[in-house]
VOLOKOL-329583 format. One record per residue (C-alpha): x, y, z. Coordinates in steps of 0.5 Angstrom, whole numbers, plus 2048, in hexadecimal, padded with zeros to 3 digits. Layout:
! VOLOKOL-329583
XYZ
...
//
This chain:
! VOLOKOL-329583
7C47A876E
7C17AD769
7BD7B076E
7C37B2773
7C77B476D
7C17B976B
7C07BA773
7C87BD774
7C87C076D
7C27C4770
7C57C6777
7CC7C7773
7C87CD76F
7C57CF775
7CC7D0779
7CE7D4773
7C87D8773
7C97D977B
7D17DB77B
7D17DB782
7D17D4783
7D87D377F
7DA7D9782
7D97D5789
7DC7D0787
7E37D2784
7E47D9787
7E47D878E
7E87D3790
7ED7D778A
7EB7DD78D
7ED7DB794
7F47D8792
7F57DF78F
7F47E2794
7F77DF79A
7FD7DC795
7FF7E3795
7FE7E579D
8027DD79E
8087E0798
80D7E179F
80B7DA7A1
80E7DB7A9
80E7E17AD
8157E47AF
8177EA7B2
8127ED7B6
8137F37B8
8157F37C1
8167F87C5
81D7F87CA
81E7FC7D0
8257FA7D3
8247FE7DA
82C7FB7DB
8307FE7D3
8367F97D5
83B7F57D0
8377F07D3
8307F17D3
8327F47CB
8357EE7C9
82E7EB7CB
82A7F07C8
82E7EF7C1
82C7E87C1
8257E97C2
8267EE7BB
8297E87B7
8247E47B9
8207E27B2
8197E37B6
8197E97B9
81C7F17B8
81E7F67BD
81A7FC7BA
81A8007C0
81E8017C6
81C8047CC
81E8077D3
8198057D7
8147FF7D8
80D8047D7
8108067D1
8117FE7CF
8097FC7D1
8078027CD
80B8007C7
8077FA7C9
8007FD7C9
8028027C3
8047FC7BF
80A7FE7BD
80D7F87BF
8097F17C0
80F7EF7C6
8137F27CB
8197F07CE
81C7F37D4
8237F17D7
8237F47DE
8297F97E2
82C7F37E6
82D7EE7E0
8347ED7DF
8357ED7E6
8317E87E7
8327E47E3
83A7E57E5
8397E27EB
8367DD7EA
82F7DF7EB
8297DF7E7
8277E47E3
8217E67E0
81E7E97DA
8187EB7D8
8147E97D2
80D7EC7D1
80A7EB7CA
8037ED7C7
7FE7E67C9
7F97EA7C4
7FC7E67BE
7FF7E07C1
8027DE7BB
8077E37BB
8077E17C2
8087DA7C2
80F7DD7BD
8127E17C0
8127DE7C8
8147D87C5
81B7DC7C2
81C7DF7C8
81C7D97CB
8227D77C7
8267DC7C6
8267DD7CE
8287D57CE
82D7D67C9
82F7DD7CD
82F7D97D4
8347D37D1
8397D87CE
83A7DC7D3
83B7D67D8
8407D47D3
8437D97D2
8447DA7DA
8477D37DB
84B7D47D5
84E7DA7D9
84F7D77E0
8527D07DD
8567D27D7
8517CC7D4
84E7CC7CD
8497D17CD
8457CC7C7
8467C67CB
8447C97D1
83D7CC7CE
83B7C47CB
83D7C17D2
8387C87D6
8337C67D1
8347BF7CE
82D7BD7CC
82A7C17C6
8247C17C3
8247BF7BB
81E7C17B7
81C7BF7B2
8147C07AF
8117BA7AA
80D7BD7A4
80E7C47A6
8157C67A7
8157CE7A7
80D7CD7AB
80C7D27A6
8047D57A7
8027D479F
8047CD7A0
7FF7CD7A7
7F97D17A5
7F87D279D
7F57CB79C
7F07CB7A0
7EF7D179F
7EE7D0798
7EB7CA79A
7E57CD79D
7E37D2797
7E37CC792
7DE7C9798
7DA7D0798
7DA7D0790
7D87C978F
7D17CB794
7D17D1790
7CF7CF78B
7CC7C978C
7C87CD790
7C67D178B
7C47CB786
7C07C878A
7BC7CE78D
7BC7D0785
7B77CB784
7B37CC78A
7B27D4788
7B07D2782
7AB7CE783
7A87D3788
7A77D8783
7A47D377C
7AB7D3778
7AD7CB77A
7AF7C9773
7B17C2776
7AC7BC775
7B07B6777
7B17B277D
7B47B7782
7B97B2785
7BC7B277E
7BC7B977E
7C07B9785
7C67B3781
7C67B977C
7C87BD781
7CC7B9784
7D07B777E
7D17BE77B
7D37C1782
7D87BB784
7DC7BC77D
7DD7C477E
7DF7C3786
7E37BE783
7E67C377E
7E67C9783
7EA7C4788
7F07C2783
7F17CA782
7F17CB789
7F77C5789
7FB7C8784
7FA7CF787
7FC7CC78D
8047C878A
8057CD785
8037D3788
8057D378F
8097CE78F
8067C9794
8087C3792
8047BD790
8087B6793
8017B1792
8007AF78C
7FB7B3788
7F67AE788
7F57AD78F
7F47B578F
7EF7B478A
7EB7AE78D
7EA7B1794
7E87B8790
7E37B478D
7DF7B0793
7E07B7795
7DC7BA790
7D67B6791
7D67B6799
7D67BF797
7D07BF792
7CC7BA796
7CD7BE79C
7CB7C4797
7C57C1794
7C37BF79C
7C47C679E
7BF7C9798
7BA7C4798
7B97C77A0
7BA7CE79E
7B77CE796
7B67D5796
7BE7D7793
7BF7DE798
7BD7D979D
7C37D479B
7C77DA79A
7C67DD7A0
7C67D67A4
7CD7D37A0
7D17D97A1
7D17D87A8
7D47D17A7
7DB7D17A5
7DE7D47AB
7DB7CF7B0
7DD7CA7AC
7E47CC7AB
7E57CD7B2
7E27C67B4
7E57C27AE
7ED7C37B3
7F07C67AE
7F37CB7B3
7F17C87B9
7F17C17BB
7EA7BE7BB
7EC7BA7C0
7ED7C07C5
7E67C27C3
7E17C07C9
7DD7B97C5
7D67BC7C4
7DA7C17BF
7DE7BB7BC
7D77B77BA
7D57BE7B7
7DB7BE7B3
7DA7B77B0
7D47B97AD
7D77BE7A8
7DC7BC7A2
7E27C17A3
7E37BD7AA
7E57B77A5
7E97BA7A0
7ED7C17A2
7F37BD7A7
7F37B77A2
7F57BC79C
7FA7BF7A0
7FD7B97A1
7FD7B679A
7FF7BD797
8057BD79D
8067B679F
8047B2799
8007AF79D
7FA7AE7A3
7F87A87A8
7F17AB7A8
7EF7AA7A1
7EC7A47A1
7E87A77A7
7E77AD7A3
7E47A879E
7E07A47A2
7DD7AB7A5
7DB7AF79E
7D77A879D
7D47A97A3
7D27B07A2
7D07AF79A
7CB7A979B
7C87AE7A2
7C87B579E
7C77B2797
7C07AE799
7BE7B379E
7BE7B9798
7BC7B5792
7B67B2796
7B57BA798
7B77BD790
7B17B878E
7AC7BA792
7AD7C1792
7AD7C178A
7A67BC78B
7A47C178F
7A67C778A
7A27C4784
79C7C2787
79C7CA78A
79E7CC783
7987C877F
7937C9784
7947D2782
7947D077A
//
């Protein structure tokens, strides 16, 4: 016991001495909540700006028109003459939708014909999209009911109220669990920071490991004891500031922007925890292949983004092709980003036992192979260094 102690007190000096590691380990993930904290702050996105080219300018086509303008969604910036004009809006990007009521709307639609208006969005950015054609289908819907009813009311003498319930007696009542306002900050922001926690843990450990190794190649190993007891030090001291830099990023998280924590912290800090050790054992499997720390660097920086996308957190794994699922398993953030979500938002998660069983999984096999290649590599390393003195 003596022995660790003195092995984590050395490799505690060392990281002092090497401020990047700590640097890694709490300044990403902060760095990350920071500035996509600040890019989420409106949290939904609203009146996108639209184009409207109304070719009848009626009392009829304008009362659609000013239902489009109280739409929370979309704002009229721009009304044009002609529908070229309208497609150049579109290509110019002074609007990302564009809405055209056609010359023979209200007479249509007064006949009891049906009328259609055309509704062009800019697909480049499908999130502005998917939000405006979906308002456009509601207030058409509401536009339509109204209208009927109103012309009903007028031919019968009937409640205009009751009859517009009687054309549309089936409504649809939303009601979103765990997300409400389906705000963007809620969705994004943990995984976000989930992934910069991942890549500092690698950074770091990384640098740790690949340390030792460049040390050793140019004589200046002060290290004499077993090298697994090195690599516990290692693990101890790194365990114990992740662990630290996570409950920074918690409390960033619910007291900073507000993203409530409905499970119990406990089983926050127990997932973060398996966690953790499956990042730092992939960590010291990735250095022991790539000992030189540029190499490391060079390889591991290409990882986060892979491993973003296939862990599921913005498309579902089970629309990805199988090969691409098996790949996902092999990485830790696939196991923890969707699990945080849930437990900061939901309080809880059917996946977590499976959660757990996968880190042990991907802990014993990283784990063994990286400390199995760290001892080798130091053995080899001394014996070179001895042989040049």
């Amino acid at each position: 016991m003596k022995d660790l102690l003195l092995a984590i007190r050395r490799e505690f000096l060392t990281a002092l001495h090497d401020p990047r590691r700590l640097v890694f380990l709490f300044g990403a993930a902060v760095a990350y909540l920071i500035v996509f904290g600040l890019l989420y702050v409106p949290n939904i996105v609203k009146d996108v700006p639209c184009v409207v080219y109304d070719a009848e300018d009626s009392h009829f086509s304008r009362e659609l028109v000013r239902d489009i303008e109280s739409s929370d969604s979309m704002r009229a910036v721009l009304f044009v003459d002609s529908e070229e004009d309208m497609r150049e809006a579109l290509r110019q990007k002074q609007a990302y939708a564009a809405i055209e009521i056609p010359a023979d709307f209200s007479r249509k639609v007064k006949t009891g014909q049906s009328a259609e208006v055309l509704y062009m969005a800019n697909g480049a950015n499908i999130i502005l999209t998917n939000i405006t054609s979906s308002a456009m289908q509601d207030i058409l819907a509401d536009f339509s009911d109204r209208f009927a009813a109103e012309r009903t009311a007028l031919r019968t003498g009937g409640d205009e109220e009751l009859l517009q319930h009687m054309i549309s007696p089936v409504h649809a009542h939303l009601r979103v669990l765990y997300n409400t306002t389906q705000g963007y900050m809620f969705f994004f922001l943990l995984g976000l920071a989930m992934v910069a926690f991942q890549q500092g843990i690698l950074f770091a450990v990384g640098a740790a490991i690949c340390g030792e190794y460049e040390q050793l190649r140019a004589g200046e190993g002060d290290w004499q004891g077993p090298s697994w007891l090195l690599l516990i030090a290692k693990l101890a001291l790194y365990f114990a500031l992740a662990m630290l830099s996570y409950l920074l990023v918690t409390v960033l998280v619910q007291y900073v922007f507000a993203i409530p924590l409905k499970a119990p912290l406990g089983t926050l800090l127990g997932l973060a925890a398996a966690f953790i050790v499956a990042a730092m054992s992939f960590g010291i499997f990735a250095s022991a292949i790539f000992p030189c720390e540029m190499e490391f660097v060079r390889a591991i920086i290409m990882y986060p983004v892979p491993a973003f996308i296939l862990s599921g957190y913005t498309w579902p794994q089970e629309s990805m092709p199988i090969w691409l699922q098996m790949v996902a398993e092999a990485f830790p953030l696939s196991w923890f980003s969707n699990t945080v979500r849930e437990l900061f938002l939901a309080g809880h998660s059917p996946r977590l036992a499976g959660d757990y069983q996968a880190f042990a999984v991907l802990t014993a096999v990283f784990l063994s192979l990286g400390a199995m290649l760290f001892c080798w590599r130091m053995r080899r390393y001394r014996r070179a260094a001895d042989a040049e003195r």
